[in-house]
C-alpha positions, -999 to 999 in steps of 0.1 A, spaced: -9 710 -157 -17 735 -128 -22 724 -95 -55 731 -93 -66 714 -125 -49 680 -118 -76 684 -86 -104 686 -107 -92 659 -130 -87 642 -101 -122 646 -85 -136 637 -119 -124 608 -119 -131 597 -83 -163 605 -93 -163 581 -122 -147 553 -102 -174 556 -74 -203 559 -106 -188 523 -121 -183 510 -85 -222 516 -73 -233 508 -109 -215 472 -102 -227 468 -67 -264 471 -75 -257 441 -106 -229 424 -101 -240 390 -87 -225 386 -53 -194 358 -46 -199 332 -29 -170 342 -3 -195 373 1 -221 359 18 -196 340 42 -185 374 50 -218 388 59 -226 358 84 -198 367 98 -207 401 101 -239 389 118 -217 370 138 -198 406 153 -231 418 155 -244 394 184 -216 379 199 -175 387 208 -147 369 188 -122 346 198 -148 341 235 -183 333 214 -171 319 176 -136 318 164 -135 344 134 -118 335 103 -98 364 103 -82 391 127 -114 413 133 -104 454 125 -120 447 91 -149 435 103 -158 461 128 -149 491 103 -182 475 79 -205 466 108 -217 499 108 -231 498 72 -247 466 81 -266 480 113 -272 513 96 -297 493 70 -330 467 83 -333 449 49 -309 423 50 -301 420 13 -295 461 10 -275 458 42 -251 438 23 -250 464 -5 -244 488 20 -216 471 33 -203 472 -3 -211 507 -13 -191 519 23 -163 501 10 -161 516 -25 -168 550 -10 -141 546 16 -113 533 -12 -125 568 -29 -114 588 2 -81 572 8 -72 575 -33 -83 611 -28 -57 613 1 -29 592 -20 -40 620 -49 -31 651 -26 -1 633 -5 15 618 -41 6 655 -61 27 669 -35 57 647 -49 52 641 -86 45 656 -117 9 664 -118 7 651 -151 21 616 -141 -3 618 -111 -33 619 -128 -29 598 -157 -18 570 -131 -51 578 -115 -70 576 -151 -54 542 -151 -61 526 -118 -100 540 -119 -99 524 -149 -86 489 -142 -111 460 -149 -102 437 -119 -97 471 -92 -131 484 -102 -144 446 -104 -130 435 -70 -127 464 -46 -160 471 -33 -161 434 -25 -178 423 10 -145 410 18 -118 423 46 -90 426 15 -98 461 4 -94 476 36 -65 459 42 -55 470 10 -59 506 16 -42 508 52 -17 491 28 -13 519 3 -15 546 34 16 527 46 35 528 16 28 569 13 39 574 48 73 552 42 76 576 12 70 607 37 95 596 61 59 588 91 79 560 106 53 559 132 22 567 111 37 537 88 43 513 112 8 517 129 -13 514 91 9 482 86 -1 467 116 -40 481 105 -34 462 76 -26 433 92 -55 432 113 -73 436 93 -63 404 74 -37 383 78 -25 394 44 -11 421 56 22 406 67 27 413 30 24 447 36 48 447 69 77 426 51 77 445 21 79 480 48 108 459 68 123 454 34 122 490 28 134 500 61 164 476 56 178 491 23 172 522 39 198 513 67 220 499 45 223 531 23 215 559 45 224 568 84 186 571 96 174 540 89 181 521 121 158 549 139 132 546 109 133 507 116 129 512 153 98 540 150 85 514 124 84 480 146 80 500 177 42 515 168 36 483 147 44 460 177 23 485 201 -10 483 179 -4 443 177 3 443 214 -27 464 222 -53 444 201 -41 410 212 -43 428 255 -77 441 248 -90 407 235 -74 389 260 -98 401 282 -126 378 271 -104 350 259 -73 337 265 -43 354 253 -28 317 240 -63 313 220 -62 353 203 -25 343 192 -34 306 180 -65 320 163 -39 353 146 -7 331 137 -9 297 141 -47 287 130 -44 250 113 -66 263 85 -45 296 79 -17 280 78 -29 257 52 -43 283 30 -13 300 30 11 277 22 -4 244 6 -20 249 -34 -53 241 -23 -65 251 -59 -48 255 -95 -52 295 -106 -22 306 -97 -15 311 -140 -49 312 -146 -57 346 -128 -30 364 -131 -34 356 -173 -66 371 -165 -57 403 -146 -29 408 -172 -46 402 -205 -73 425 -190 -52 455 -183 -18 451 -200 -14 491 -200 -19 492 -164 6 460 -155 33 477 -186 38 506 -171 40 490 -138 70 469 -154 87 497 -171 86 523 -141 98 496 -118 129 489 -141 132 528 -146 132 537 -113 154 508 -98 183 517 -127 180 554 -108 179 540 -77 214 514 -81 226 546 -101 224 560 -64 204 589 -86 172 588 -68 156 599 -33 148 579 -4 118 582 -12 121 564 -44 145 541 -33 115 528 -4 91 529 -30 112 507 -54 121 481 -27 86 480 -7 71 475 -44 96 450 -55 92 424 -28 57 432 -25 55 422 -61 79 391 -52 55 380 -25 26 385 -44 40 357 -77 50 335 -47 3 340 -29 -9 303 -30 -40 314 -40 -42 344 -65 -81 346 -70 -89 379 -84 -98 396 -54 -59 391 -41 -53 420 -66 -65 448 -48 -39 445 -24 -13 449 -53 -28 471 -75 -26 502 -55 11 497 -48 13 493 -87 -7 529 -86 25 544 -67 47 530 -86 35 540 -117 31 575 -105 65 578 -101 71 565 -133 47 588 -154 57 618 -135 96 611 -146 82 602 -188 62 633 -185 93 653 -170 120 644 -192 107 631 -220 107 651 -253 72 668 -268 71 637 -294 76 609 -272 53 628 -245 23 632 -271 29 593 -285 26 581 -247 -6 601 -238 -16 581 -272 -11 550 -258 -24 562 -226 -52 571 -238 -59 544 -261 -54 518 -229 -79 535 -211 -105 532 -237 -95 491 -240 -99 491 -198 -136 515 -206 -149 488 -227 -149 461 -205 -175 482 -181 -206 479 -208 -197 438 -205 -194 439 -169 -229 455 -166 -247 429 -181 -243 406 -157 -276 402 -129 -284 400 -92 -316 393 -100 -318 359 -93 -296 357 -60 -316 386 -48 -352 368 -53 -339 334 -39 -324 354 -7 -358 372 -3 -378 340 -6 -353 317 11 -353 341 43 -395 349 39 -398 309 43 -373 301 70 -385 319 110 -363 328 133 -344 298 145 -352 272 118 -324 257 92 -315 255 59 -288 237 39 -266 254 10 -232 254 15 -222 292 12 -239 307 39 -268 329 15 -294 335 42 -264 345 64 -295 360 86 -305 324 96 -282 292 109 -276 264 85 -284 234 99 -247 215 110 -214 230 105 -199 201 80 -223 215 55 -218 256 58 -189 263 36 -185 236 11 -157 244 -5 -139 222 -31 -116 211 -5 -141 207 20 -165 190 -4 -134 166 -17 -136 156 17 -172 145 24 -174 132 -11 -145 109 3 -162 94 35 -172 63 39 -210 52 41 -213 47 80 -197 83 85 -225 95 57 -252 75 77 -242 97 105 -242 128 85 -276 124 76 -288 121 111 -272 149 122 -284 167 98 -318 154 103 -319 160 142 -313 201 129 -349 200 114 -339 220 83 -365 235 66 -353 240 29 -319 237 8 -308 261 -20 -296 240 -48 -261 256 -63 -233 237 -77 -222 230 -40 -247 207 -30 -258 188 -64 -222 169 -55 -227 165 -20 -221 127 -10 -250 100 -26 -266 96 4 -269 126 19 -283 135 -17 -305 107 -16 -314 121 19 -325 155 5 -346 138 -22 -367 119 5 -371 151 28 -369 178 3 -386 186 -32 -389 215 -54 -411 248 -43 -397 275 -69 -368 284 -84 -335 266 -67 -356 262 -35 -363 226 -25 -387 233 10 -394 206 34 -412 173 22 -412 147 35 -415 109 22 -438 92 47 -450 55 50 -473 36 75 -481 30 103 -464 66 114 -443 95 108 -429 124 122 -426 159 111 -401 186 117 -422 217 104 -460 225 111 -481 238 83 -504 232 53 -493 201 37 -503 189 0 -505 153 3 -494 131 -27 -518 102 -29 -548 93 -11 -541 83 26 -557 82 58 -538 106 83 -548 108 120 -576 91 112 -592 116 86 -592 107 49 -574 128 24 -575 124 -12 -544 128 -34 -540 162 -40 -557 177 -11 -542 194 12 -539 194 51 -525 212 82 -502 191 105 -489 201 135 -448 194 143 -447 158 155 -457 122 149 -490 114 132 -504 81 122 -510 76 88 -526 44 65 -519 44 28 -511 16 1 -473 33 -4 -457 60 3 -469 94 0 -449 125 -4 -463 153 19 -452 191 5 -451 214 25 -467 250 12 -455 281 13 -484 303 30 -484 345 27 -447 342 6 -452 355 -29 -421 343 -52 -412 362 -83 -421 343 -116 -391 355 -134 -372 329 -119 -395 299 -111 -371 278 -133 -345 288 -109 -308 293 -128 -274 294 -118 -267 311 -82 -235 317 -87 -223 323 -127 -190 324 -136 -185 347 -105 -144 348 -112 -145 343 -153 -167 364 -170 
């Protein structure tokens, strides 16, 4: 294959990578994770981190999709846009692996490695993901091609990218120092190559942790980079059980993709202890191998994790089909682009499946969720949806199933004071999703006094009210359950009433439940029933 037609084959199938990708964005339903990620977007947007909110992560990520968020006024296409500047960015930096790695391999081997990374189920599933992985992922990749090139400085400045971009990226700078070690050990220039490396690596970390020192304290950037409690423990404690159950998944998905992965990586390290092999191969095989180590040994493996392997798999098996497709015979050449072929159409079939999933749901709860709730007012829902507006306290914003194992384990007086503080937000509405039908009994029991079904999985404010007098967080028209007498003025059950915000006397024979209406929002009918926010969202 010429030069010039492994371009084209190339650009076709960039093309059919970003197609897939921006067909998934617009009906994939959004993760969970997601939304967190796009408050905290909104976070960057108004405020500095480590001096206004501690961020979750080291911040390059962040910053490179703020743009995409500001660039778009409808908040539930800003976080598509986020997503689709994402997948189109991953296209430009496999474009640049494409013409860097065609500069070093067969052509052949190059593009059919492309043909099967574009092709992957969990890459094209998981790397436009509103998440600070892919971009970590690609300044990952980049580092690995510049190793290969012999860029000690270029390499060790894309680790530390990657690295700042998440904290995952230490992967990515022990699997380079790894790299840089065999190279020392079996060739003169490595202890200059290690010393370029750690030398731009340390300036970009030294840099970033200066210029953020200027509105914080140097001690709090560091704590919040190295030593945050919470990172720490997601690192190295089993918070959940996946670790078999996702990589099963990734590999019973795309067992061409991870086989050649496995066979190059044992061809290629038989060259490289035959001492028959480049540099360059010999700091592809060792940054791949202990990237691969470190990536059995990840706590947490959900799919997502992936993307930072996969496109070191994509190098590696590069190299691999570029040697088959070299010296190989014309037989076992022709039986390989069989099974190449053949493994691409298993990976293409997934894509119809993938496509019947639906955003339609989460994007007509978001609209009507953020249509109900003004600037300032509260909701409750545990992932952060209306990532526009504040939830109403921070012990109920992320409940995750350790976070939830935790309230569910409190004791009734710390409950009691849950509720209040909860109640002293003034929250306006709750999004039901399987977070917060098992929050503790009586904060439950609290959101069936003050809340009650509207449309959909929306519960808006309503309160339970009994004489002599109440008090109400939200003004508006209220449908009043039973006939009652409320500021002195008679209202029949059924009837309805505007109340202002504040306390009101009332006389009735019981309790009466007063709803609160939704005025001049419109909800779509499809979903009155509401439905699952959040389906199968990592098994599908």
């Amino acid at each position: 294959m010429s030069r010039r037609a492994a371009i084209v084959a190339s650009a076709v199938l960039l093309a059919l990578y970003l197609i897939i990708e921006l067909a998934y964005i617009q009906r994939l339903p959004l993760v969970m994770d997601e939304f967190l990620g796009a408050h905290t977007l909104e976070q960057f947007a108004n405020a500095l981190p480590y001096r206004d909110f501690k961020p979750p992560k080291t911040v390059l990520a962040f910053y490179a999709q703020l743009p995409a968020r500001l660039a778009v006024g409808d908040a539930w296409n800003a976080l598509l846009a986020v997503k689709r500047e994402i997948a189109v960015l991953f296209a430009v930096v496999l474009g640049v692996a494409i013409l860097r790695l065609g500069r070093r391999f067969e052509t052949r081997g190059v593009v059919a490695s492309l043909a099967l990374l574009v092709t992957m189920s969990t890459f094209l599933e998981r790397s436009s993901e509103l998440r600070t992985d892919p971009l970590a992922a690609m300044a990952g990749l980049l580092t690995l091609l510049a190793l290969m090139e012999r860029r000690w400085l270029v390499g060790g400045t894309l680790a530390a990218i990657a690295f700042l971009c998440t904290q995952k990226g230490i992967y990515v700078i022990a699997s380079a120092e790894a790299a840089l070690l065999i190279l020392w050990l079996r060739r003169r220039e490595g202890s200059r190559a290690w010393l370029r490396f750690n030398a731009s690596a340390a300036a970009l970390v030294i840099l970033y942790v200066a210029f953020w020192s200027m509105f914080a304290s140097p001690a709090d950037v560091l704590r919040n980079m190295l030593f945050d409690p919470a990172v720490i423990r997601i690192a190295t404690e089993s918070l959940y059980a996946i670790r078999a159950r996702f990589w099963l998944q990734t590999l019973g998905r795309n067992p061409l993709f991870y086989g050649v992965a496995l066979a190059s990586m044992l061809h290629l390290g038989r060259r490289c202890w035959n001492r028959q092999s480049s540099s360059e191969i010999e700091t592809l095989v060792s940054f791949g191998t202990v990237f691969v180590a470190l990536s059995l040994l990840h706590k947490q493996p959900w799919p997502y994790f992936f993307v930072h392997l996969i496109p070191i798999l994509f190098v590696i098996n590069t190299a691999g089909l570029s040697d088959f497709f070299s010296l190989a015979g014309r037989r076992v050449r022709t039986a390989g682009s069989v099974v190449l072929a053949a493994g691409i159409v298993f990976s293409i079939l997934r894509v119809p499946v993938v496509l019947q999933r639906d955003q339609s749901l989460q994007r007509a709860t978001f609209h009507a969720a953020e249509r109900l709730l003004d600037e300032g007012e509260t909701y409750i829902d545990g992932t952060s949806m209306i990532y526009t507006r504040r939830q109403a306290v921070a012990d109920l914003s992320w409940l995750d199933a350790p976070s939830l194992r935790a309230l569910q384990q409190r004791d009734e007086a710390s409950q009691l004071a849950l509720v209040r503080s909860i109640d002293a937000a003034r929250p306006k509405l709750v999004i039901e999703n399987y977070r917060t039908v098992v929050l503790p009994k009586l904060v439950r029991m609290y959101i069936g006094s003050q809340f009650a079904p509207v449309w959909g999985n929306i519960l808006l404010y309503a309160p339970v009210v009994v004489p002599p007098r109440f008090h109400l967080n939200h003004s508006g028209l209220y449908a009043v359950s039973a006939d009652a007498k409320i500021d002195g003025t008679i209202v029949a059950g059924g009837a309805t009433v505007r109340l202002r915000a504040g306390t009101h006397a009332i006389e009735s024979s019981g309790p009466v439940r007063l709803r609160l209406l939704p005025e001049a929002v419109s909800f779509d009918s499809r979903f009155a029933s509401g439905g699952e926010l959040f389906p199968a969202v990592y098994d599908y």
